[in-house]
N, C-alpha and C positions, 0 to 999 in steps of 0.2 A: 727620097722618102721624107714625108713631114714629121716634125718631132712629133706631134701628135698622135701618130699615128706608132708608138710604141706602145704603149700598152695593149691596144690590138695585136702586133705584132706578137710580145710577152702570153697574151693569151690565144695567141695560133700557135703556137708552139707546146705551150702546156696542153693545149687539146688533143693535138697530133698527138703527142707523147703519150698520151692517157688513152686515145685509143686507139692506137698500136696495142699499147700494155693490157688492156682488157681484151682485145682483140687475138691477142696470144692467148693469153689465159684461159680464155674459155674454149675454143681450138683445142687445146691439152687437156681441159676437164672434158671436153665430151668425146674427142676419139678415142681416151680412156677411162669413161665414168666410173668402171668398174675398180680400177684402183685409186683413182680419185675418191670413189664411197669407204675404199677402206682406209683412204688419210682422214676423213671427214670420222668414220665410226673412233678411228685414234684417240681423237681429242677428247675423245668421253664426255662429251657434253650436251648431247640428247641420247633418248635409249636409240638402240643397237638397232633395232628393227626400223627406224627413220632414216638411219644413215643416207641409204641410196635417194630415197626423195629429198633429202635436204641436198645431197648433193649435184642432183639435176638442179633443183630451184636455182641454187646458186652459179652453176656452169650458163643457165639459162639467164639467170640475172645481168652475168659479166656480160652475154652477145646481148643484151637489151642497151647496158649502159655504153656498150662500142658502138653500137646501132644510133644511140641517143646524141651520141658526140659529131657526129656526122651533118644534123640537119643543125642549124643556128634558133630556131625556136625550141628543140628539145638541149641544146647544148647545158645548159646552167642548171637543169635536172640532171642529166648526165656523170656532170663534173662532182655536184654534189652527192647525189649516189656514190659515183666513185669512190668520193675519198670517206664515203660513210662505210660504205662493203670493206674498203682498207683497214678503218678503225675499229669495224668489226672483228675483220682478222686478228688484228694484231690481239684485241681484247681475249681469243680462245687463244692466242698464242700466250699471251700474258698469265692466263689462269695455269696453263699446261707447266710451265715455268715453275710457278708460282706452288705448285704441286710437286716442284720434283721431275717430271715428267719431260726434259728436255732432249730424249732422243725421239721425238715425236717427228715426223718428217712434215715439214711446211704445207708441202702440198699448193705450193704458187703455182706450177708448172716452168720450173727450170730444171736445174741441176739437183737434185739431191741436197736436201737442205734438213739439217735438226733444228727445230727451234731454237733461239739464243735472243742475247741483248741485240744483234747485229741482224738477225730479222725483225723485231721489233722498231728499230731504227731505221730500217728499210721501208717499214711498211708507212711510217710516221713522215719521212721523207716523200713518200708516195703520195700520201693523201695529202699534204703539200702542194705539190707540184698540181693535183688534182684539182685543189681550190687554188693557184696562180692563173689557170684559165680561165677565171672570174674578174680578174684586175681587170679588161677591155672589153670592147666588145666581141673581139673575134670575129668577126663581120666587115663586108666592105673593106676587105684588103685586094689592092691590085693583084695583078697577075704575078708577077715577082713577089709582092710579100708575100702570098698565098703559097708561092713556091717555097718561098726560106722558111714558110711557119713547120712546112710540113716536111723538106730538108732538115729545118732544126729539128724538131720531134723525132725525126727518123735515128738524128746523129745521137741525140741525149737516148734515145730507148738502145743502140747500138752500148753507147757506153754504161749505160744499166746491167745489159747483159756480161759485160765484161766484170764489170764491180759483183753481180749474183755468182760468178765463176767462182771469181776470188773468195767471194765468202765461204761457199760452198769447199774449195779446194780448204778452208784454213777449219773446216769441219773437220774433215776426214783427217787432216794432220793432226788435230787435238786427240780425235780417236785412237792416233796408231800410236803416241809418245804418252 
């Protein structure tokens, strides 16, 4: 592999990873929209009667921006949606907070999660990762790099979901002490 050819690399990886992660996400929000609308109506942040259609848009948004990550001319739309939908999140997550309202459940589709500093930090790391897909081109990787970008993304969304465990597990401990 030519040194040049790492920034590509850097952003095969963050691609994969990202849409893996919206790829789950929206998977979770529509075999269950129904309780995905009642974490969405949670956050009290449009009236009660929108819940369910905000929350299709947005289950429908994430398989557009995993769909987008896929072809190399829609990728950089993609990326940047992604890590704009994140900063979204995080933004009703922040207000919910910000209100007091911190057993509010995420609603990422993982493990049971209340809002905290630690999904917010999450979510900030996310759209990160989101825009590191942007450093290269992502295009015109060999067969091997194409393989590790998407090895890689596979191994860092692997250990994502072990870090969402943890956080989640260090929820429910705050709750019961």
């Amino acid at each position: 592999m030519m040194e040049s050819s790492w920034p590509s690399l850097v952003a095969g990886v963050a691609t994969a990873f990202t849409a893996i992660l919206y790829a789950r996400a929206s998977l979770h929000k529509l075999f269950d929209l129904t309780a995905f609308s009642g974490f969405v109506e949670d956050y009290q942040l449009a009236p009660r009667a929108w819940s369910k259609g905000i929350a299709l848009a947005l289950a429908l948004g994430e398989t557009a921006i995993a769909a987008a990550l896929v072809a190399p001319v829609t990728r950089p739309l993609g990326l940047l949606s992604g890590a704009a939908l994140l900063a979204l999140y995080a933004g009703a997550m922040a207000i919910n907070i910000q209100r007091g309202r911190s057993y509010v459940e995420c609603g990422c589709g993982g493990p049971v999660q209340p809002i905290n500093g630690a999904t917010l930090l999450r979510n900030g790391a996310l759209a990160l990762m989101a825009l590191l897909g942007l450093v290269g081109p992502g295009e015109g990787l060999g067969a091997a790099e194409a393989f590790t970008a998407i090895a890689g993304g596979a191994t860092l969304f692997i250990s994502f979901l072990l870090a969402e465990q943890m956080i989640a597990n260090a929820s429910h401990l705050k709750i019961r002490h």
